[in-house]
C-alpha positions as CSV (number, residue, x, y, z in Angstrom):
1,X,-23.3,44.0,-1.7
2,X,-25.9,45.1,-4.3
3,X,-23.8,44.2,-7.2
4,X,-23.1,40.9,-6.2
5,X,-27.0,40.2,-5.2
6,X,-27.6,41.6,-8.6
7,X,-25.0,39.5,-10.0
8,X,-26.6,36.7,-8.8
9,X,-30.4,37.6,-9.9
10,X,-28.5,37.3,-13.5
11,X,-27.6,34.5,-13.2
12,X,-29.4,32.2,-11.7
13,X,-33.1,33.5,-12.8
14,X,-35.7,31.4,-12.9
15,X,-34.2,30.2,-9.6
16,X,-35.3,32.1,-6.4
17,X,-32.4,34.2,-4.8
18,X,-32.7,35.5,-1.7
19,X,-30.6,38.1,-0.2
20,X,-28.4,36.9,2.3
21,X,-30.4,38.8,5.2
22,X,-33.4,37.7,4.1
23,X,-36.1,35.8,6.1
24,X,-36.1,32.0,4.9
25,X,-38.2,29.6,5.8
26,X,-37.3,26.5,8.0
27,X,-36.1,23.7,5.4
28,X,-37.8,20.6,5.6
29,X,-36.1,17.2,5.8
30,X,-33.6,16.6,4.7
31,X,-31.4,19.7,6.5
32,X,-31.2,22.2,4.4
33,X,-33.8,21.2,1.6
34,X,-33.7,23.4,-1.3
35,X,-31.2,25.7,0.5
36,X,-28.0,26.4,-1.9
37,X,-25.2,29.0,-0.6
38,X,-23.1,31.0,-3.4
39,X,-19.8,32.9,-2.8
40,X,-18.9,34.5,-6.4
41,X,-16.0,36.5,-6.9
42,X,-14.8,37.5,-10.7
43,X,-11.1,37.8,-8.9
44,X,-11.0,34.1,-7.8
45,X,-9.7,33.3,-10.9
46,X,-8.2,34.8,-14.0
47,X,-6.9,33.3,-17.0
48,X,-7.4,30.0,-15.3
49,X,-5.3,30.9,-12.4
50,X,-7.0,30.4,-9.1
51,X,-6.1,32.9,-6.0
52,X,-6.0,30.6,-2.8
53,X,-6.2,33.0,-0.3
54,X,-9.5,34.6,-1.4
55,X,-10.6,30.7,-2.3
56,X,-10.0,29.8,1.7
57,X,-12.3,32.6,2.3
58,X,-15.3,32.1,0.2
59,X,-15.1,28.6,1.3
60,X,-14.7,29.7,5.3
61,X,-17.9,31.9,4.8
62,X,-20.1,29.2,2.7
63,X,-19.5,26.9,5.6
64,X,-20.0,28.8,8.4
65,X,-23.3,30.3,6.4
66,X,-24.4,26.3,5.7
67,X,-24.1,25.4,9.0
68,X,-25.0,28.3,11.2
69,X,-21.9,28.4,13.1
70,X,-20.1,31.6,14.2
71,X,-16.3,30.6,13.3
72,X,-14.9,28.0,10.9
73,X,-13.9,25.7,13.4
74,X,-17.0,24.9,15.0
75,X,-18.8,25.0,11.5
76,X,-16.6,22.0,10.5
77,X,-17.1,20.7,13.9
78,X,-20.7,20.4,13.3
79,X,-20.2,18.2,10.2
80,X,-17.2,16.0,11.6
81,X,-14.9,14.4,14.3
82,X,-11.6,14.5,15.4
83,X,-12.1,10.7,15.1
84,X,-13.5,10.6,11.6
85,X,-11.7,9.2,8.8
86,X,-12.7,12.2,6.2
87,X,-13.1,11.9,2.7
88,X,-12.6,14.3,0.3
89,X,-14.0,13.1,-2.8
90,X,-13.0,15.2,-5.9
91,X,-13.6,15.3,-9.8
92,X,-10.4,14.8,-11.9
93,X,-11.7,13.7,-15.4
94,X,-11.4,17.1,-17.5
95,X,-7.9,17.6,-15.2
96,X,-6.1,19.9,-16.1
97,X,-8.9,22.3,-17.6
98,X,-11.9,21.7,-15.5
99,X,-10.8,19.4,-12.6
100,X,-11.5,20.2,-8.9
101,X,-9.2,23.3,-8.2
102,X,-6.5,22.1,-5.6
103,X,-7.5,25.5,-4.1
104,X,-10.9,24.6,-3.5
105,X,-9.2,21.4,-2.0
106,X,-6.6,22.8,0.6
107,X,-9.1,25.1,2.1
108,X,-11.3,22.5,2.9
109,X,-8.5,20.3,4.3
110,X,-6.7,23.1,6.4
111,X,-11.1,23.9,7.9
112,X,-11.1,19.8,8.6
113,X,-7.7,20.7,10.7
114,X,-9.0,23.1,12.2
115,X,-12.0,20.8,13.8
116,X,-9.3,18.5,15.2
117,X,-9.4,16.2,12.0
118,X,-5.5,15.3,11.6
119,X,-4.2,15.3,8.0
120,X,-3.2,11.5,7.8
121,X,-7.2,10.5,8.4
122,X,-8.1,13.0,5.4
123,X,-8.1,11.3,2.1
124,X,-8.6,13.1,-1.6
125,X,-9.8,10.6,-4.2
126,X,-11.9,10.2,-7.5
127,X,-12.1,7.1,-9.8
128,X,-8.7,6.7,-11.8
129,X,-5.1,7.5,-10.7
130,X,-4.4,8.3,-14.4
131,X,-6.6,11.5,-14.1
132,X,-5.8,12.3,-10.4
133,X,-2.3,12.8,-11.2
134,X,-2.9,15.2,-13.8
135,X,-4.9,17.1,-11.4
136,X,-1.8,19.2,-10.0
137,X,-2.6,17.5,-7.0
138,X,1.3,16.7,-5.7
139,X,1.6,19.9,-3.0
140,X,-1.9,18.3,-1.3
141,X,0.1,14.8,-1.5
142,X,2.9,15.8,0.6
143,X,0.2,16.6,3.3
144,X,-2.6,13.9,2.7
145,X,-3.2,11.4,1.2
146,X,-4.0,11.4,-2.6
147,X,-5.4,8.4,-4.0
148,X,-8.5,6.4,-6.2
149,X,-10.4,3.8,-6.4
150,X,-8.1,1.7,-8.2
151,X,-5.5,2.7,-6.3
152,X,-6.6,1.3,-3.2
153,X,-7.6,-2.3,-4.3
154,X,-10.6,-1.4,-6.6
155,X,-13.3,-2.9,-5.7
156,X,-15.3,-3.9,-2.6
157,X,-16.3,-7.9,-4.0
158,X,-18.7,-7.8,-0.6
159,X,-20.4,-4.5,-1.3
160,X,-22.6,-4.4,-4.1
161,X,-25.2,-2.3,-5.4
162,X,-27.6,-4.0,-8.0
163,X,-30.4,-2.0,-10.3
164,X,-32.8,-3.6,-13.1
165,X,-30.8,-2.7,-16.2
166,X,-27.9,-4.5,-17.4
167,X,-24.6,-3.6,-18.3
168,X,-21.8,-4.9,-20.5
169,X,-18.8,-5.4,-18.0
170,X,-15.0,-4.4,-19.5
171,X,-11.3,-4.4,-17.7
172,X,-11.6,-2.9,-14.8
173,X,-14.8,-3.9,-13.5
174,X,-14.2,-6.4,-10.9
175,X,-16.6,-9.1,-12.3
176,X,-15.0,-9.0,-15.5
177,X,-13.2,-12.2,-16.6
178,X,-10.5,-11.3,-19.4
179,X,-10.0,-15.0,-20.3
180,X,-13.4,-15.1,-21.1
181,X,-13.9,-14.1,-24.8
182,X,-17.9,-13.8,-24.9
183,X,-19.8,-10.7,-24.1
184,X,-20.0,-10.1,-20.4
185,X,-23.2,-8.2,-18.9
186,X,-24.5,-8.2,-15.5
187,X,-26.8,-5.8,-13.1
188,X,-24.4,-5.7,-10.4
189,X,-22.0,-2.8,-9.8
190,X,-19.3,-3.2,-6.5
191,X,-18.6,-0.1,-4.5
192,X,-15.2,1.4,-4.4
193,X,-13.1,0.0,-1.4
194,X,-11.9,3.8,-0.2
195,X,-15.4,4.4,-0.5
196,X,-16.8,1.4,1.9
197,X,-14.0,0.9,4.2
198,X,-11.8,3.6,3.9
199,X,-13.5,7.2,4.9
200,X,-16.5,7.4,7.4
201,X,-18.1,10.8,6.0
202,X,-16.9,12.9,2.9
203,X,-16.8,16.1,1.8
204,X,-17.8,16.1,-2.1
205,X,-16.5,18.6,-4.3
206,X,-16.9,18.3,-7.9
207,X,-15.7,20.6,-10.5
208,X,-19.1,21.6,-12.6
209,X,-19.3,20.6,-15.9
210,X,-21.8,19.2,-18.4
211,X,-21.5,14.8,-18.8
212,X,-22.2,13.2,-21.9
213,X,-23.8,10.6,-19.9
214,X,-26.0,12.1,-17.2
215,X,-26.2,15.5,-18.2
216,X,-23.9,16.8,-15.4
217,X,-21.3,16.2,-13.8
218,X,-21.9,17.5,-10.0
219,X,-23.3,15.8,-6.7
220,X,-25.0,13.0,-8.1
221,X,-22.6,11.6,-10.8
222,X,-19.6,12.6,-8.6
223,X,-20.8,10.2,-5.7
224,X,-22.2,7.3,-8.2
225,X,-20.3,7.3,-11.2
226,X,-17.0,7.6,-9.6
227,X,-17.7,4.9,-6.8
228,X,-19.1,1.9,-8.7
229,X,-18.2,-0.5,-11.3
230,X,-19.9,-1.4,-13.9
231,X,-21.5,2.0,-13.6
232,X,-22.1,2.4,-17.6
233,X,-25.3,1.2,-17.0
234,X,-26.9,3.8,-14.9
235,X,-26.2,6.5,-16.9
236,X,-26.1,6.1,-20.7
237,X,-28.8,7.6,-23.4
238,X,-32.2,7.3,-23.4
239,X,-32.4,7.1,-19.6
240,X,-29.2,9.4,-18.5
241,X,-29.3,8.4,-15.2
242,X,-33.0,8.5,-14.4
243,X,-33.8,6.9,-11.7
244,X,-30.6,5.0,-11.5
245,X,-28.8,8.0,-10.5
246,X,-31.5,8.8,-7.7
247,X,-31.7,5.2,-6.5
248,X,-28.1,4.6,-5.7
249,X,-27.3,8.2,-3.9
250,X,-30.1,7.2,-1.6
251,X,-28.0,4.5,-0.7
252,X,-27.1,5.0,3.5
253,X,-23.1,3.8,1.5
254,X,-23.1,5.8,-1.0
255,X,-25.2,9.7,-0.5
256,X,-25.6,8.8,3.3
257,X,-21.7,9.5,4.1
258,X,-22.0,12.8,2.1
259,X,-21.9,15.5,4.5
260,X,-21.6,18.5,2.5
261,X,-21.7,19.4,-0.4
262,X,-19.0,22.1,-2.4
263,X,-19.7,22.4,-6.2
264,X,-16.6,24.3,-8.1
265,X,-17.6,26.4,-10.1
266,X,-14.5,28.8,-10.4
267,X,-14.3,27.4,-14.2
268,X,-16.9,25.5,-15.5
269,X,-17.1,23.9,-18.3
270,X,-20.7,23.9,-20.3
271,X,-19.8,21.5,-23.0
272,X,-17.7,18.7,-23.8
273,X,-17.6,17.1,-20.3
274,X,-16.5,15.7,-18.6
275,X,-13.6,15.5,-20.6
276,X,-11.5,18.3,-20.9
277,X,-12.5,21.0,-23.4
278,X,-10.3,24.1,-22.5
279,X,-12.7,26.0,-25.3
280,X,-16.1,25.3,-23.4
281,X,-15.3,27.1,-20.0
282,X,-15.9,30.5,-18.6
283,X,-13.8,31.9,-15.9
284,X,-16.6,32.1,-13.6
285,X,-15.4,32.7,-10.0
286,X,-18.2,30.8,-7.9
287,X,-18.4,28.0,-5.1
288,X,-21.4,27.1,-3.9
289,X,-22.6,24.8,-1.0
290,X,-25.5,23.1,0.4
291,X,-26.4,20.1,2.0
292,X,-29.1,19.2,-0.2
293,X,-27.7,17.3,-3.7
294,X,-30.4,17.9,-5.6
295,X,-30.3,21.4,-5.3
296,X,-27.1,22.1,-5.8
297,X,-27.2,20.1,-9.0
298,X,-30.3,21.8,-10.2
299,X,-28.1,25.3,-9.9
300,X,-25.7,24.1,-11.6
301,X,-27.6,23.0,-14.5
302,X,-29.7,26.4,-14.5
303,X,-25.8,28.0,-14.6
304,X,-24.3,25.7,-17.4
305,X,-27.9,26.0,-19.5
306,X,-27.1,29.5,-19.6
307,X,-23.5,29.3,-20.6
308,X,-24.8,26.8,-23.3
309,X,-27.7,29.3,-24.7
310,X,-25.2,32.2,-25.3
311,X,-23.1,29.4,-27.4
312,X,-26.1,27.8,-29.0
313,X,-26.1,24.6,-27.5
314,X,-29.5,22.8,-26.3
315,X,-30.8,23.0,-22.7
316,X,-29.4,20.2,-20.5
317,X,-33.4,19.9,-18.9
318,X,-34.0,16.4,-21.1
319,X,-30.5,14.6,-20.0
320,X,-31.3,15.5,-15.6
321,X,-34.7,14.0,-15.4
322,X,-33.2,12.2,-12.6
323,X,-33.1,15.7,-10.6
324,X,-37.1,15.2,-10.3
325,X,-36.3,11.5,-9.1
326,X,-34.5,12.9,-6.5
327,X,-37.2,14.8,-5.0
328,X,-39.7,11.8,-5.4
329,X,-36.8,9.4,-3.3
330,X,-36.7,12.1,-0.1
331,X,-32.9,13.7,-1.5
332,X,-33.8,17.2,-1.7
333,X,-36.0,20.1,-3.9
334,X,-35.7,19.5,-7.8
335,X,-37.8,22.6,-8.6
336,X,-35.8,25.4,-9.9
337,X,-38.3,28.1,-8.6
338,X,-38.4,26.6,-5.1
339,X,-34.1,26.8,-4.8
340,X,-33.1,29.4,-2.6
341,X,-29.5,30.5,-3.7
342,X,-28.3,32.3,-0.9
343,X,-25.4,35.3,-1.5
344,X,-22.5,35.0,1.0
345,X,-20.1,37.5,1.0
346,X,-16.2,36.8,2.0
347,X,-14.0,38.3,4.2
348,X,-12.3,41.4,2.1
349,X,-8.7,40.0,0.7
350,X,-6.1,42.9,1.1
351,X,-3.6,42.2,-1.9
């Protein structure tokens, strides 16, 4: 227990750790505000290869620690319904270096089970099939359903999200005309069918790693990037994101069916992202949780930064000004030294 709080000092200073029996003080709106839960374990994975039964466990005890509840069942059950169409919304572009760990995945799916959720109303997605189905992804298949937005109809041409910055629209977007040889631009972006009509709340995991157009790639981009069209826009240099990024998770569509929040760090990858760069990632052996996006994303910028200091790459602090948006719009705490990362400690694994 000391070791792994002291582990955790390391790594995460300037943010505030607590120990895991410490006193905190009640979060302010919204639940769980500045609140962040870590499970690290070195032995999660090695050499890239991820052990799934001492994955199930870290995740049990995050959300049973994020929640409050006293078993995993009625933790999950505090998030969801039986009824619920439950989305599990992934992040396959650096697949198969720095994906979301089908690990990670499975123990979240057999937790839904276990609230009653039946596996044919769970769905795992992220933007392109072309990168899902790299994503080792086929055992989770045979049990739910895998799929992405542009495998279930694109999309939505009645749901649309607009912001005041164009955007130069290419195949694939749905406003895009391919007969129509002139430049196309527009300040519209459609949400992603599975998105609007196809899952009432989701679970987000994405797979940490630094993104050559918002900075990150963790609860923000995950939700925006990988749900709209036309989403170049919102996230390109000088802006990266800010507010853009801020302004469309707030949206009730979009942020409001996000439910929890599980960042992957097991392997992150500090440069390159969020492409796959097998030479940028540290076996790392963390998950952490939270209900609060904007916390979560500011700890895993303060654990990436430090992964890019000891290669001699820049901080990542200029590319997520949009964390400090986040704050202003009501989505959570954007101030490193008022993040609480918690310690949770698994249930012992016997070999």
């Amino acid at each position: 227990m000391v070791k792994f709080a002291l582990l955790l000092l390391l790594v995460f200073s300037p943010l505030l750790v607590r120990g895991a029996d410490a006193e905190v003080a009640p979060p302010s709106p919204p639940q769980g505000a500045g609140l962040v839960w870590a499970a690290i374990d070195p032995a999660a994975i090695k050499d890239g290869r991820v052990r799934p039964r001492l994955v199930q466990r870290m995740v049990d005890a995050l959300v049973m620690r994020v929640t409050g509840q006293p078993d995993v069942a009625s933790a999950w059950r505090s998030l969801v319904k039986p009824g619920d169409r439950v989305g599990i919304k992934v992040s396959t572009t650096g697949a198969p270096v720095s994906s979301t760990r089908p690990a990670v995945i499975q123990a979240v799916g057999l937790g839904l089970e276990s609230a009653g959720v039946s596996p044919d109303r769970i769905v795992i997605w992220d933007r392109e099939w072309a990168n899902v189905s790299r994503a080792d992804y086929a055992a989770l298949g045979r049990r739910y359903r895998v799929t992405s937005a542009d495998g279930t109809g694109g999309y939505d041409g009645q749901q649309i999200l607009t912001a005041s910055v164009m955007g130069r629209l290419i195949f694939g977007d749905r406003d895009f005309d391919p007969n129509n040889p002139a430049e196309q631009v527009s300040s519209k972006s459609h949400l992603a069918k599975v998105l609007t009509g196809g899952v009432d709340k989701v679970i987000h995991i994405p797979a940490l790693s630094d993104h050559f157009a918002s900075g990150l790639s963790g609860a923000f981009s995950g939700m925006v990037l990988d749900n709209l069209d036309n989403w170049r826009r919102l996230a390109r240099a000088p802006h990266f994101g800010d507010p853009y990024l801020a302004e469309a998770y707030s949206d009730s569509r979009i942020g409001g069916k996000v439910v929890l929040t599980i960042l992957d760090a097991l392997r992150p990858q500090y440069a390159g992202g969020p492409f796959p760069g097998a030479q940028y990632t540290v076996n790392h052996g963390a998950l952490f949780a939270s209900r609060d996006p904007v916390a979560i994303d500011v700890t895993g910028v303060v654990l990436l930064d430090g992964f890019r200091a000891d290669a001699g790459f820049p901080s990542l602090a200029k590319q997520t000004s949009w964390l400090q948006s986040g704050e202003v719009v009501g989505l959570g705490v954007a101030s490193p030294e008022k993040v609480q990362v918690i310690p949770v400690v698994p249930a012992v694994v016997v070999p």
